[in-house]
C-alpha positions in Angstrom: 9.3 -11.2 20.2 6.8 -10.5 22.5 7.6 -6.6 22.2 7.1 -6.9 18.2 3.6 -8.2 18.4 2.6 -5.9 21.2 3.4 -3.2 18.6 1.3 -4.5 15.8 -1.2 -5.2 17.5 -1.3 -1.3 19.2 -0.5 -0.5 15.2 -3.8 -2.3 14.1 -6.0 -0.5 16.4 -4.4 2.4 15.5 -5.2 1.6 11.7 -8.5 0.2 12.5 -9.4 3.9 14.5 -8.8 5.8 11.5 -11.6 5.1 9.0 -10.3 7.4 6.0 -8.5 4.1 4.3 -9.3 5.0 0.7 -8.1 9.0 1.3 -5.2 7.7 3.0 -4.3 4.9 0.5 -4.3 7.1 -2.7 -2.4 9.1 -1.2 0.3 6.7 -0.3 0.3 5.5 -3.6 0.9 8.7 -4.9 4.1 9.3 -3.1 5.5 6.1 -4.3 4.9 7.0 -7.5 7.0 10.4 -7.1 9.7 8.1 -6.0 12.6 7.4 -8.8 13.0 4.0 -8.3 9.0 3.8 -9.1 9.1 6.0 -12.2 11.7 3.9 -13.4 10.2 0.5 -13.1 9.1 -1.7 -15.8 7.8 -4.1 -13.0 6.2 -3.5 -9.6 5.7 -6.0 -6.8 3.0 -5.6 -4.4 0.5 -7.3 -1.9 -3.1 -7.4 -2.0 -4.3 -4.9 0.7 -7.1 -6.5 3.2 -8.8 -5.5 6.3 -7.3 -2.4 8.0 -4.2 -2.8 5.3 -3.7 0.1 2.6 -6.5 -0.4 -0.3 -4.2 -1.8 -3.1 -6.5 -1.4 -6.1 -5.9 2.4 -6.5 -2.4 1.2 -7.0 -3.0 -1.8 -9.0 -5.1 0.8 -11.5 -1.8 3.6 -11.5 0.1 0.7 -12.5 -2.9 -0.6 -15.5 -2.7 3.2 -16.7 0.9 3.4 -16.5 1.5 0.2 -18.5 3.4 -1.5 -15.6 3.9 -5.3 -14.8 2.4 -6.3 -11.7 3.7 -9.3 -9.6 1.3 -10.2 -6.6 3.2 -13.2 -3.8 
């Protein structure tokens, strides 16, 4: 246990060094929209992005545009 949060919390440092978060989060979301269970998905769940966490509202706005459901936990 002790291993798993020593690697989050070198992960988070690692996010936190890299200040591009917008670049890097539309990009992510455009991969996951190349994937075929994506295309072929009525509904999408997600998360809310914060702090060093991929910037969710370029995602939540593909989703608006492609007429997709959203579920947020």
């Amino acid at each position: 246990m002790d291993d798993k949060r020593a690697i989050r919390a070198r992960m988070k440092l690692v996010r936190e060094m890299v200040d591009d978060r917008l670049m890097r989060s539309v990009d992510l979301w455009a991969r996951l929209a190349e994937l075929p269970g994506y295309r072929a998905a009525a509904t999408v769940m997600a998360f809310n992005g914060f702090k060093s966490e991929p910037d969710t509202d370029p995602l939540f706005a593909r989703l608006a545009v492609e007429g997709k459901r959203l579920l947020l936990p």
